[in-house]
C-alpha positions as a Markdown table, in Angstrom:
| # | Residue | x | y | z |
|---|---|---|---|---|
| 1 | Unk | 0.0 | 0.0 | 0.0 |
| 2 | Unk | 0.9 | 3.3 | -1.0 |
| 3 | Unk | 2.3 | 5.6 | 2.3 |
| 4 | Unk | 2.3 | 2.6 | 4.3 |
| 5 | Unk | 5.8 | 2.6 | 5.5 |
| 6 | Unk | 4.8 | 4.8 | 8.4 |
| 7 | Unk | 2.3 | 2.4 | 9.8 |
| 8 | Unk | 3.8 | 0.4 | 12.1 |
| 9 | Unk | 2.8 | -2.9 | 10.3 |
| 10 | Unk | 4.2 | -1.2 | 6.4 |
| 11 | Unk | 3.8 | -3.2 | 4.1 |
| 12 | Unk | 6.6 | -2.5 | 1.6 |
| 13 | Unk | 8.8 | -5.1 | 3.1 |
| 14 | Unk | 11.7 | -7.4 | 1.8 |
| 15 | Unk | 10.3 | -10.3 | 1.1 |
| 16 | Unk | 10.2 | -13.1 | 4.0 |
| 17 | Unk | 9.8 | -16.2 | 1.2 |
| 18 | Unk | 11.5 | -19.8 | 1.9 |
| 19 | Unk | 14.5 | -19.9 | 0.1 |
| 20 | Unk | 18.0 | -19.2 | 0.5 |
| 21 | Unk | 19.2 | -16.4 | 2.9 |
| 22 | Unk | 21.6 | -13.9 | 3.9 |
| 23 | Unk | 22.0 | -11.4 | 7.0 |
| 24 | Unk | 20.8 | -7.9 | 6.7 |
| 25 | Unk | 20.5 | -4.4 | 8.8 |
| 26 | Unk | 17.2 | -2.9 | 9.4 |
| 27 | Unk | 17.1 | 0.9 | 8.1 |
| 28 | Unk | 14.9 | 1.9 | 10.9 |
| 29 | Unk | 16.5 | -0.5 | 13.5 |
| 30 | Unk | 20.5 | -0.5 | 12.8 |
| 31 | Unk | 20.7 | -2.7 | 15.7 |
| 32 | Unk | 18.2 | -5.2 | 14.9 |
| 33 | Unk | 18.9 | -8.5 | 12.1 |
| 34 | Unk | 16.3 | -9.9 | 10.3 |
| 35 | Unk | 16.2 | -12.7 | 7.2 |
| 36 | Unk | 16.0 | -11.4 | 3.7 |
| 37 | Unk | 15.4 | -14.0 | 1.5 |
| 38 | Unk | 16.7 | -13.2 | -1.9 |
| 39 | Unk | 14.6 | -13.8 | -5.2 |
| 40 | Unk | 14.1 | -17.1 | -6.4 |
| 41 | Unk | 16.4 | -18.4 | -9.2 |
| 42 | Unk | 14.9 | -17.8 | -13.0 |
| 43 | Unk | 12.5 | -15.5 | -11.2 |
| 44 | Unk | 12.4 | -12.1 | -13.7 |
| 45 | Unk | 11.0 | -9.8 | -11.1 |
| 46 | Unk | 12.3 | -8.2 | -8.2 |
| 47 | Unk | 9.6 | -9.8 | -5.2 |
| 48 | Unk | 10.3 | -6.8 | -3.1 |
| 49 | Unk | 8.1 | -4.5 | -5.4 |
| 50 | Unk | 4.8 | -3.6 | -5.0 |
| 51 | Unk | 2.2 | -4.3 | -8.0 |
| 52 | Unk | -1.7 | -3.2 | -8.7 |
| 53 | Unk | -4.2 | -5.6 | -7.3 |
| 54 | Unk | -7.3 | -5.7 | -9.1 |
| 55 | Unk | -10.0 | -7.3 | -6.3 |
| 56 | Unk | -14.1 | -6.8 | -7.8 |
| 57 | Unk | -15.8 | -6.2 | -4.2 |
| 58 | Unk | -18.3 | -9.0 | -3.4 |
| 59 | Unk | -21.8 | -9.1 | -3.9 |
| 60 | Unk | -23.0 | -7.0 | -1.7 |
| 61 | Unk | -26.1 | -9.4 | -0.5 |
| 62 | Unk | -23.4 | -11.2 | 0.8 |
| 63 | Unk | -21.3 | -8.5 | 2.4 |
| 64 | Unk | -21.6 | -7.8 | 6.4 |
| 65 | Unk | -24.2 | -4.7 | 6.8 |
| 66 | Unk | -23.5 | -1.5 | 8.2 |
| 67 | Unk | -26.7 | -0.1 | 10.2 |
| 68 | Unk | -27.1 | 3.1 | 12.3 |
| 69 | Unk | -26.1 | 1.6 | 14.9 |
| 70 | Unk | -22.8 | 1.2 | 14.0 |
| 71 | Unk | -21.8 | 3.7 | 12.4 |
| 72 | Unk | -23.0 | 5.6 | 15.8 |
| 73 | Unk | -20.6 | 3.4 | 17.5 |
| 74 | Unk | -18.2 | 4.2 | 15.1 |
| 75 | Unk | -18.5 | 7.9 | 15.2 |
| 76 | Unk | -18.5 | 7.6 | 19.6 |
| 77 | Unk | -16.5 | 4.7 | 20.6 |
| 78 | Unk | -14.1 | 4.9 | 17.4 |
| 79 | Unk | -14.8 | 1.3 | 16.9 |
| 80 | Unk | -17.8 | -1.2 | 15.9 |
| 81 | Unk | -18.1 | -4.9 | 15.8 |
| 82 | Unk | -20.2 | -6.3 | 12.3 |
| 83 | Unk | -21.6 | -9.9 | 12.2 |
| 84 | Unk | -20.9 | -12.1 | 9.0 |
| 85 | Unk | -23.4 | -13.6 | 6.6 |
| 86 | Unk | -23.3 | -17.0 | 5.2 |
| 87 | Unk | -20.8 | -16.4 | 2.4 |
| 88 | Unk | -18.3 | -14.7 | 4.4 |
| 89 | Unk | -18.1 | -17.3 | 7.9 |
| 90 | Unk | -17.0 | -19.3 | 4.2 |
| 91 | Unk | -14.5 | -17.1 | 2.9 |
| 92 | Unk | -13.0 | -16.8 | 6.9 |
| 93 | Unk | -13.2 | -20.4 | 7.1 |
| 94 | Unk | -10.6 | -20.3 | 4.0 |
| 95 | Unk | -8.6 | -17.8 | 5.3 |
| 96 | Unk | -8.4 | -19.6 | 8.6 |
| 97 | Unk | -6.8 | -22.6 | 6.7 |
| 98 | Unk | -4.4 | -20.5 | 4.3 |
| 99 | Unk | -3.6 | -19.1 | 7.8 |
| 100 | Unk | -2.3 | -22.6 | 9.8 |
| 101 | Unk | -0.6 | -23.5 | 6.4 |
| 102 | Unk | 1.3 | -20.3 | 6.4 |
| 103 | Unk | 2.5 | -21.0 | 9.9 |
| 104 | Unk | 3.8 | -24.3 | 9.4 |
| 105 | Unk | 5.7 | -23.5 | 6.2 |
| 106 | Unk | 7.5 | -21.2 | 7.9 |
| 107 | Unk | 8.2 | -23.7 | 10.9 |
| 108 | Unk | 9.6 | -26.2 | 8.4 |
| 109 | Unk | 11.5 | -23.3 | 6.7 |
| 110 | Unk | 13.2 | -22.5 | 10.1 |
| 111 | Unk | 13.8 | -26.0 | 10.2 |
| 112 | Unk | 15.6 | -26.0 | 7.0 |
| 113 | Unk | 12.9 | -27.6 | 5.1 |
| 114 | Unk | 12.0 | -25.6 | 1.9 |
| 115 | Unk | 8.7 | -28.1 | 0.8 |
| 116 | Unk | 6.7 | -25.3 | 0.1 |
| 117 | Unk | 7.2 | -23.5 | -2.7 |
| 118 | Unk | 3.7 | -21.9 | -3.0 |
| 119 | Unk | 4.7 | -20.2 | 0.3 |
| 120 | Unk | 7.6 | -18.1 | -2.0 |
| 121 | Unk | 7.6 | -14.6 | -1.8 |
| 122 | Unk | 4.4 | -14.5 | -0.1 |
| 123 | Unk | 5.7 | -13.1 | 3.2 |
| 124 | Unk | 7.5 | -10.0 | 4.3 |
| 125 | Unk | 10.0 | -10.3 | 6.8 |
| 126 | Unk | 9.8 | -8.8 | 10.1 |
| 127 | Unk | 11.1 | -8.9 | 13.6 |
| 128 | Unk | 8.4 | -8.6 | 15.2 |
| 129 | Unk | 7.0 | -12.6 | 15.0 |
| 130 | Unk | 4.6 | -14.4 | 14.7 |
| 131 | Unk | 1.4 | -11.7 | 15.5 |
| 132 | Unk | 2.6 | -9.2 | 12.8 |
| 133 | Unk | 3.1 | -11.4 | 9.6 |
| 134 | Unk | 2.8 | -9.4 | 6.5 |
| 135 | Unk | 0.6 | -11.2 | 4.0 |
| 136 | Unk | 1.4 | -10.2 | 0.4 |
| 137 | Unk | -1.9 | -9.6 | -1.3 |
| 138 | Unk | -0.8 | -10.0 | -5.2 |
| 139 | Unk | 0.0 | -13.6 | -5.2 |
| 140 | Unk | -2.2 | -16.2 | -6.4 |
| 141 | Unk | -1.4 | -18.4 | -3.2 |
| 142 | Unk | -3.3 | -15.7 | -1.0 |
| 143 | Unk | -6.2 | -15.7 | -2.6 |
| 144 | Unk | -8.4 | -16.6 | 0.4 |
| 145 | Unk | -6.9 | -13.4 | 1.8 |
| 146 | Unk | -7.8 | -11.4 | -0.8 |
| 147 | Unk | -11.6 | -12.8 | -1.0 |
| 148 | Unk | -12.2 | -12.1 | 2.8 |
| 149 | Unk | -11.4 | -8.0 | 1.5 |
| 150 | Unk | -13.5 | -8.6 | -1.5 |
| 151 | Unk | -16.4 | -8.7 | 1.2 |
| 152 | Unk | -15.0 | -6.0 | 3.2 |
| 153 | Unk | -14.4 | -3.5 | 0.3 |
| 154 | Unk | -18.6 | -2.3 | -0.1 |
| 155 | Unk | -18.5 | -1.3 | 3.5 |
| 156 | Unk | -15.4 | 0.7 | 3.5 |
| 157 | Unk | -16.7 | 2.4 | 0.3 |
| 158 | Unk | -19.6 | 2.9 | 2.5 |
| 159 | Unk | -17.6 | 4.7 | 4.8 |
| 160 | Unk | -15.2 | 6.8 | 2.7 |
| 161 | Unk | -18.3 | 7.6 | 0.1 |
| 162 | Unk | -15.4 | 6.6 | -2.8 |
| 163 | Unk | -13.7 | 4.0 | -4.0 |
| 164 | Unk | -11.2 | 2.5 | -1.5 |
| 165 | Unk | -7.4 | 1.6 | -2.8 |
| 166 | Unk | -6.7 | -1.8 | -2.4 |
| 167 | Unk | -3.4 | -2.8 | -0.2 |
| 168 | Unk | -0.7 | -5.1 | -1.3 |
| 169 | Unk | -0.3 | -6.6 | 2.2 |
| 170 | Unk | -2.6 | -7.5 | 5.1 |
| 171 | Unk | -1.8 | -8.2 | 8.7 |
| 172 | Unk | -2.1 | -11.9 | 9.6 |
| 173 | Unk | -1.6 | -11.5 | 13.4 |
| 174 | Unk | -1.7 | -15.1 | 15.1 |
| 175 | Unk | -0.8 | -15.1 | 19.2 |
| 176 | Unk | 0.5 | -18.4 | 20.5 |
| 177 | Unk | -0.2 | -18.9 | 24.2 |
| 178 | Unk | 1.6 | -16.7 | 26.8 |
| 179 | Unk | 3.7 | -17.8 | 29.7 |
| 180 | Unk | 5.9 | -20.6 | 30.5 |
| 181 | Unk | 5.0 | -24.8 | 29.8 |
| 182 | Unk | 4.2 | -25.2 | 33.2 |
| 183 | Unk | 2.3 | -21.8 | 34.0 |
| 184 | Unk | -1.1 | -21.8 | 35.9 |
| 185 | Unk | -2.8 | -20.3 | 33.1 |
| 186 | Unk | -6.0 | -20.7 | 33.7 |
| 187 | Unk | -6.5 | -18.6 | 36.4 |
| 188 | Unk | -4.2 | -16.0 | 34.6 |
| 189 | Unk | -5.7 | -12.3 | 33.1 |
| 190 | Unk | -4.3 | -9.6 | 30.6 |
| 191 | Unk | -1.4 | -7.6 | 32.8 |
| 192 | Unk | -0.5 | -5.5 | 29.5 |
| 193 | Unk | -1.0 | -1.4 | 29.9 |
| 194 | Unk | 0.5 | 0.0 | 26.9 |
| 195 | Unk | -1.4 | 0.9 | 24.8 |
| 196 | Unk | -0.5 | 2.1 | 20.5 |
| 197 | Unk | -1.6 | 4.2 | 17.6 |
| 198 | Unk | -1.0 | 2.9 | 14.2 |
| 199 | Unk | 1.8 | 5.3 | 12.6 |
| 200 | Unk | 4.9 | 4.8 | 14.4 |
| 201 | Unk | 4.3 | 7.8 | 16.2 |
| 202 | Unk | 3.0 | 9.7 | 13.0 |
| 203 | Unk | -0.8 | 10.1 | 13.6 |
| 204 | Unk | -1.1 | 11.4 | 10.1 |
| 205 | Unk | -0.8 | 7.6 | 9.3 |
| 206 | Unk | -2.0 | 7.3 | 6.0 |
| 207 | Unk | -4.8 | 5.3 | 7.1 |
| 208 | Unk | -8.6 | 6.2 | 6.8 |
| 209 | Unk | -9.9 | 2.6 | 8.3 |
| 210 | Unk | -8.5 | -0.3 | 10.1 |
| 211 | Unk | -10.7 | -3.7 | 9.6 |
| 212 | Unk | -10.2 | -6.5 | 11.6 |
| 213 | Unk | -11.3 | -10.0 | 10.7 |
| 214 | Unk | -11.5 | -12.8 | 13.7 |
| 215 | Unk | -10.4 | -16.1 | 12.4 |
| 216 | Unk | -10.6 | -17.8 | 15.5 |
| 217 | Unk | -13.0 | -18.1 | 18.3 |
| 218 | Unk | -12.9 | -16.4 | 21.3 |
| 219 | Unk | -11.2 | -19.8 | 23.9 |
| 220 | Unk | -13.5 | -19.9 | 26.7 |
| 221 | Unk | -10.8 | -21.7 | 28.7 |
| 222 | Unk | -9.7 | -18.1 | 29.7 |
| 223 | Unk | -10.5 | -14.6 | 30.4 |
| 224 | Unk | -7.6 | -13.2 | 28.2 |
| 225 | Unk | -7.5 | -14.9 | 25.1 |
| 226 | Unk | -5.4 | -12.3 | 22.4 |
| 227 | Unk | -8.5 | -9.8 | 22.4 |
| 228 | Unk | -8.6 | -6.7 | 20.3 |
| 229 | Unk | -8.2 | -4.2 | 23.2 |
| 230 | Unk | -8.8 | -0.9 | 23.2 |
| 231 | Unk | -9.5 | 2.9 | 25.1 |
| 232 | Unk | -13.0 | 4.1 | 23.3 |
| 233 | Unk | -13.7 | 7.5 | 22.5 |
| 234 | Unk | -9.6 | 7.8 | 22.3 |
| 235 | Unk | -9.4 | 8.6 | 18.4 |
| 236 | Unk | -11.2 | 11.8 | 19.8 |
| 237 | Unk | -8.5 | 12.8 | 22.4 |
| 238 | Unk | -7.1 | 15.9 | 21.3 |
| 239 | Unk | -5.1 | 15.8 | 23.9 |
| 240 | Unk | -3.6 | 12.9 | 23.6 |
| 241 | Unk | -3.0 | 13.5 | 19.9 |
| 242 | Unk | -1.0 | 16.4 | 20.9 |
| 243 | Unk | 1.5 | 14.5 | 22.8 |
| 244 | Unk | 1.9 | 11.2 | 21.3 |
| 245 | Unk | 4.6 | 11.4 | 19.1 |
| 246 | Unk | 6.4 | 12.5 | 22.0 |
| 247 | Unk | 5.1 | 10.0 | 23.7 |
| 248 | Unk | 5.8 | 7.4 | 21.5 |
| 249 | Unk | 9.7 | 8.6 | 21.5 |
| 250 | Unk | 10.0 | 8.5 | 25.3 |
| 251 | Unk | 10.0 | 12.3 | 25.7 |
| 252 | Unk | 7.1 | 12.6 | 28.0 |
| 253 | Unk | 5.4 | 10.0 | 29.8 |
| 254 | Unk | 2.1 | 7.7 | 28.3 |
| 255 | Unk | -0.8 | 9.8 | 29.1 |
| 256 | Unk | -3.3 | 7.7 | 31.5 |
| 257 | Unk | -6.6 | 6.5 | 29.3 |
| 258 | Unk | -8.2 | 4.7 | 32.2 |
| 259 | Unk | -9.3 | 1.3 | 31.8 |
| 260 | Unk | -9.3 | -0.5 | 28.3 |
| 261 | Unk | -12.1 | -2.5 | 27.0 |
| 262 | Unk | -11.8 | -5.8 | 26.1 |
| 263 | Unk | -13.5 | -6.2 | 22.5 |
| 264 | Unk | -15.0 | -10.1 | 22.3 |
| 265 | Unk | -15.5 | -11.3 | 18.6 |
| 266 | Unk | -16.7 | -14.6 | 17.7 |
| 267 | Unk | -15.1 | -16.3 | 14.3 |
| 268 | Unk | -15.9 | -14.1 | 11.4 |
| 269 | Unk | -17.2 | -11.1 | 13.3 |
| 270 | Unk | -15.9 | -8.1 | 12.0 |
| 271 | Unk | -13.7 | -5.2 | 13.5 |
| 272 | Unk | -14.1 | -1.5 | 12.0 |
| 273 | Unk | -11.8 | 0.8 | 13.5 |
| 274 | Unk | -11.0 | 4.3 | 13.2 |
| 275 | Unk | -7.1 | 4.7 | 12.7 |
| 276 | Unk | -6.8 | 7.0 | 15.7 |
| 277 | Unk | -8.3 | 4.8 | 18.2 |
| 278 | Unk | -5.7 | 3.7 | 21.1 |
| 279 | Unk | -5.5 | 0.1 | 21.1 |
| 280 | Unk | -3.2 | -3.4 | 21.9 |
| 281 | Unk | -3.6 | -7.0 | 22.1 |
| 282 | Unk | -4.3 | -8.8 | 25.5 |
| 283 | Unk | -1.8 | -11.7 | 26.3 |
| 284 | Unk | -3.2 | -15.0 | 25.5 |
| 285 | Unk | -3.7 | -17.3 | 28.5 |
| 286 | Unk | -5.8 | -19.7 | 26.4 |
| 287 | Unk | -4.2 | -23.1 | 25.8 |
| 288 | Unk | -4.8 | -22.3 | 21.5 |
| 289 | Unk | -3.7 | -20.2 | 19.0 |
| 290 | Unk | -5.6 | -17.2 | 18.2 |
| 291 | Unk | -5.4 | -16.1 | 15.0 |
| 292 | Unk | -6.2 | -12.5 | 13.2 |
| 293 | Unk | -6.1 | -10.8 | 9.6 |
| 294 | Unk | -6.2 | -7.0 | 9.9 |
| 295 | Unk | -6.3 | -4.6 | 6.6 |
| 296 | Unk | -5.7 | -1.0 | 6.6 |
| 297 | Unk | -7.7 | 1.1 | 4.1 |
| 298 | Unk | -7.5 | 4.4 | 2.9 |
| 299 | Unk | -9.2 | 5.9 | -0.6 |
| 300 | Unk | -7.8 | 5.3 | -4.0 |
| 301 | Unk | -7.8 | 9.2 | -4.1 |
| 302 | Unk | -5.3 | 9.7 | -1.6 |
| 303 | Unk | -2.4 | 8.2 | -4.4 |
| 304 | Unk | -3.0 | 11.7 | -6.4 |
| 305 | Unk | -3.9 | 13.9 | -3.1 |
| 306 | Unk | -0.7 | 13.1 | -0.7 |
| 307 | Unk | -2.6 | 15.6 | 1.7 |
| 308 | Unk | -5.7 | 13.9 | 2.0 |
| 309 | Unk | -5.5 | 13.2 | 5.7 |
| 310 | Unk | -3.8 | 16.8 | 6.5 |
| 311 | Unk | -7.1 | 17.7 | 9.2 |
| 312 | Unk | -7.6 | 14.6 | 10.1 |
| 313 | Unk | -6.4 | 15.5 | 13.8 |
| 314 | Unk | -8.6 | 19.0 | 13.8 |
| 315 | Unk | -11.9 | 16.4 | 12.5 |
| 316 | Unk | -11.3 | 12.6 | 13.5 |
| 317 | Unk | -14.2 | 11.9 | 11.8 |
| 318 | Unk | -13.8 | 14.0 | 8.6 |
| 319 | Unk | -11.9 | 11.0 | 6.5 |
| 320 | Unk | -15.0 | 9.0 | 6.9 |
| 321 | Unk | -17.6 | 11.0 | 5.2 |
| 322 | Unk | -20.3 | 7.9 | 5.3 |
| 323 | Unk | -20.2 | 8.2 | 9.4 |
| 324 | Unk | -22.8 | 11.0 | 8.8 |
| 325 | Unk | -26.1 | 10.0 | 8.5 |
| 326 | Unk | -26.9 | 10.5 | 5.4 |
| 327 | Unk | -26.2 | 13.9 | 5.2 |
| 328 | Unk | -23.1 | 16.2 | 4.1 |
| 329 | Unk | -22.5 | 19.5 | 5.7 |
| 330 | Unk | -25.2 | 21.4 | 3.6 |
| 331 | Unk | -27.6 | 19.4 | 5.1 |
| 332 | Unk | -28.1 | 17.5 | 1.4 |
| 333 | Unk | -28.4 | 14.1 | 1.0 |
| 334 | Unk | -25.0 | 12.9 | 0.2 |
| 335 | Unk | -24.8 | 11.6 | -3.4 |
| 336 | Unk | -22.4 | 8.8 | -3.0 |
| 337 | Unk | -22.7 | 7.8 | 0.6 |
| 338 | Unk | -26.9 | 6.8 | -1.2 |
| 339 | Unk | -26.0 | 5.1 | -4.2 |
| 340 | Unk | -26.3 | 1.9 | -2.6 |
| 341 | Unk | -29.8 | 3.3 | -1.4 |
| 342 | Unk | -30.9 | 4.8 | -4.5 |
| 343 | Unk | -30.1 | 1.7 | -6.3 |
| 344 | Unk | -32.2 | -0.3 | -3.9 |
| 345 | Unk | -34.8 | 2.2 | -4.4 |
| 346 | Unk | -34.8 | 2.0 | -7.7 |
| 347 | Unk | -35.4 | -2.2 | -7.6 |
| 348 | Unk | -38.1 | -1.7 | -5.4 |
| 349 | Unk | -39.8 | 0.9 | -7.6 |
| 350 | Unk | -39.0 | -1.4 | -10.4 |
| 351 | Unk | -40.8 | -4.8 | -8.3 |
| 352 | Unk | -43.6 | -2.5 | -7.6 |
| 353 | Unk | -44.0 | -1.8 | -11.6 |
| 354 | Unk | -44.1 | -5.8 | -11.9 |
| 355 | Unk | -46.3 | -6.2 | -9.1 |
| 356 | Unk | -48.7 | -4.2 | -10.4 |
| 357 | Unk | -48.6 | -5.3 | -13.9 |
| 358 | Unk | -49.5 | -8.7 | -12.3 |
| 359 | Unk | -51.8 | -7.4 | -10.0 |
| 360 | Unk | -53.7 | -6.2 | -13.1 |
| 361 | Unk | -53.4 | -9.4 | -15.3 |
| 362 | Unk | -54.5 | -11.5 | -12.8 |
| 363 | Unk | -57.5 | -9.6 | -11.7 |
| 364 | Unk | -58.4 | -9.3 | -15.4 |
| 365 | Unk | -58.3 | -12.7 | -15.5 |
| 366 | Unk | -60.9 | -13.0 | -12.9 |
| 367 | Unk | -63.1 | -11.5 | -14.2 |
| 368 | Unk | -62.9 | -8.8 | -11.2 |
| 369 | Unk | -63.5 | -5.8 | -13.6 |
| 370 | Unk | -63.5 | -2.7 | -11.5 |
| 371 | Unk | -61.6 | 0.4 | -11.0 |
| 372 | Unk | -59.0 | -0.6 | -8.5 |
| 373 | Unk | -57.9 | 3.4 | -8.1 |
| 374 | Unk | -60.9 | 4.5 | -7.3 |
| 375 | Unk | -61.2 | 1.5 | -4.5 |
| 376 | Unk | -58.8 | 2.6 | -0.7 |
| 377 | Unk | -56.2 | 0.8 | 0.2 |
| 378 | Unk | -57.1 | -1.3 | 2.2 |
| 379 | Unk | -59.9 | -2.6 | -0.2 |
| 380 | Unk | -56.6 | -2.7 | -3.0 |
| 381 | Unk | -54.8 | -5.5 | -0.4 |
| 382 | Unk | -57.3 | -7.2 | 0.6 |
| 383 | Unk | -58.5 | -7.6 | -3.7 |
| 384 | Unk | -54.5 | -9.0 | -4.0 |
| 385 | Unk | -54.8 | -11.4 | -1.1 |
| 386 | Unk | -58.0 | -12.9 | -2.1 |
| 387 | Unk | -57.0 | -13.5 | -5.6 |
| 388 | Unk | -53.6 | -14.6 | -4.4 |
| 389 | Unk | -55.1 | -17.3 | -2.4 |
| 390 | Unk | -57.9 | -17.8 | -5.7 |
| 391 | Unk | -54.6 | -18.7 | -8.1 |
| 392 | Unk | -53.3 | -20.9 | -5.3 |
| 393 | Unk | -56.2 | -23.3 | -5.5 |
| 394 | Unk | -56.5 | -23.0 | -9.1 |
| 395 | Unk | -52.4 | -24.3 | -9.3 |
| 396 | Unk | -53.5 | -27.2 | -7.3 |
| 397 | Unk | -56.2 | -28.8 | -9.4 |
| 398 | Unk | -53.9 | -27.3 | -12.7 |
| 399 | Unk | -57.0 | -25.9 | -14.8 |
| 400 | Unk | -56.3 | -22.6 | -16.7 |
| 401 | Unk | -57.9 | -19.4 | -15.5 |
């Protein structure tokens, strides 16, 4: 993605891959050695380069809905929690696998086994493990990636009012258990109190929407399980906005949010952020993995308007036009925040033409010849149910009316 490099999980990475290696120095951390796997003999491109995905969003019948109620928890809280339709607990279900897979190619590649060669190129290194593995978008292997933001892409378009610029990379953030082998987890709870905002310390992050996607059940062996945790109302603290990129470089001290909330998801459920909220993971005392995909959205605009996000920190909610309801600033509907309503509009309108048509060929048929306008309406539905009910008999003993 575009800008990303001052998120903390960028997404224009070396590549991670499963083939032969050499040591390297992180820019950002001189201190800190990671793996860079170099490109695969015979391969003619460079792996580390970014290319254009092209993703058609999903259907939208089979797209989690945004309601009112949302989007007020959105505007409030800074964050909202969407269930999943039938089509997507499928496409998460995919993701989930694609997910284990990717974690045991790379145990066999740390083993010094190299069996899987779809797994080239499809990660970016890191050095930050296992809960912050860059997923390469623009490989066929991550496909069931891809289709999970397929069904996320109408709702962010929702949000922005405009079409959203696909990323090149997603998050796939998957927490072993905490603690040591022999650890009384069970009785153990979160004892983290930091707290981040996405940006490396730059709140003009390039970001208009974090979406979080739970590929795992919450484990209801424990009270801390590797939530989404977070401080709401937080992407809102203009205070806190003021001082965190000192903050975030040690010059002044954390500023005190009070106490987090704990977000619980069940598998598939979906996590709509705003970028500014303050959040973290809770350890997981659970005896199973838990396992994450997080994308980070902004509009396909912002590749020609580099300061798209410039107020964002005068007007949180400004970079999410579709928060309003309805509504812009003149106090006009807003054009493209109600295509999707216009559109739904218009097929009802359209079904009410058919309807009618019906309605009037079937009463002809009948022989029920009276003016139906000049009847209420109340007479007009109770004329439709009876002949309903009239052609229902008729289709059971199958003569002709």
């Amino acid at each position: 993605m575009m800008g990303d490099n001052s998120s903390r999980y960028f997404a224009n990475l070396h590549p991670f891959g499963f083939g032969p290696t050499q040591q390297w120095v992180d820019a950002e951390n001189q201190f800190l050695t990671e793996l860079r796997v170099l490109p695969a003999k015979g391969s003619d491109t460079d792996s580390s380069e970014a290319c254009e995905l092209e993703l058609e969003p999903e259907k939208e019948a089979n797209c989690p809905q945004l309601e009112e109620v949302h989007r007020a928890e959105l505007r409030e809280q800074g964050f909202t929690v969407v269930g999943p339709t039938a089509a997507f607990r499928c496409a998460v279900l995919d993701a989930l696998r694609l997910a284990n897979m990717l974690l045991g190619a790379a145990v066999n590649w740390s083993l010094g086994n190299f069996s899987a060669p779809w797994a080239d190129k499809l990660l970016a290194s890191n050095s930050e493990g296992c809960h912050n593995l860059r997923v390469r978008l623009n490989d066929e292997a991550s496909a069931p990636f891809a289709k999970v933001l397929s069904f996320i892409l109408p709702l962010a378009e929702e949000l922005m009012q405009e079409p959203v610029e696909v990323p090149n990379c997603c998050q796939l953030a998957s927490l072993p258990p905490d603690g040591a082998p022999t650890s009384d987890w069970t009785s153990q709870g979160d004892q983290t109190t930091t707290y981040h905002v996405d940006g490396r310390g730059q709140l003009k992050n390039n970001i208009a929407l974090i979406v979080g996607v739970a590929l795992t059940p919450p484990e209801r062996s424990s009270s801390s399980w590797g939530a989404f945790v977070c401080h709401p109302g937080s992407h809102r603290n203009a205070r806190l906005h003021q001082q965190y990129t000192d903050q975030y470089e040690g010059r002044v001290e954390p500023m005190d949010l009070g106490s987090p909330h704990m977000v619980p998801l069940g598998q598939a459920d979906l996590l709509v952020a705003h970028p500014l909220l303050a959040h973290r993971r809770s350890q997981n005392w659970s005896c199973s993995w838990r396992h994450w995909v997080y994308y980070r959205l902004r509009p396909r605009s912002a590749q020609q308007n580099p300061s798209w996000q410039d107020g964002v920190l005068e007007d949180p909610l400004g970079i999410l036009p579709g928060l309003a309801t309805g509504r812009d600033g003149a106090g006009k509907p807003s054009e493209l925040g109600s295509s999707r309503k216009k559109r739904r509009r218009k097929q009802a309108a359209a079904r009410s033409g058919r309807e009618r048509q019906e309605f009037g060929r079937r009463r002809k048929a009948l022989g029920w010849m009276f003016d139906v306008h000049s009847a209420s309406w109340f007479q007009e539905c109770l004329l439709y149910c009876a002949m309903v009910n009239c052609l229902a008999l008729h289709a059971t003993c199958g003569c002709e009316i």
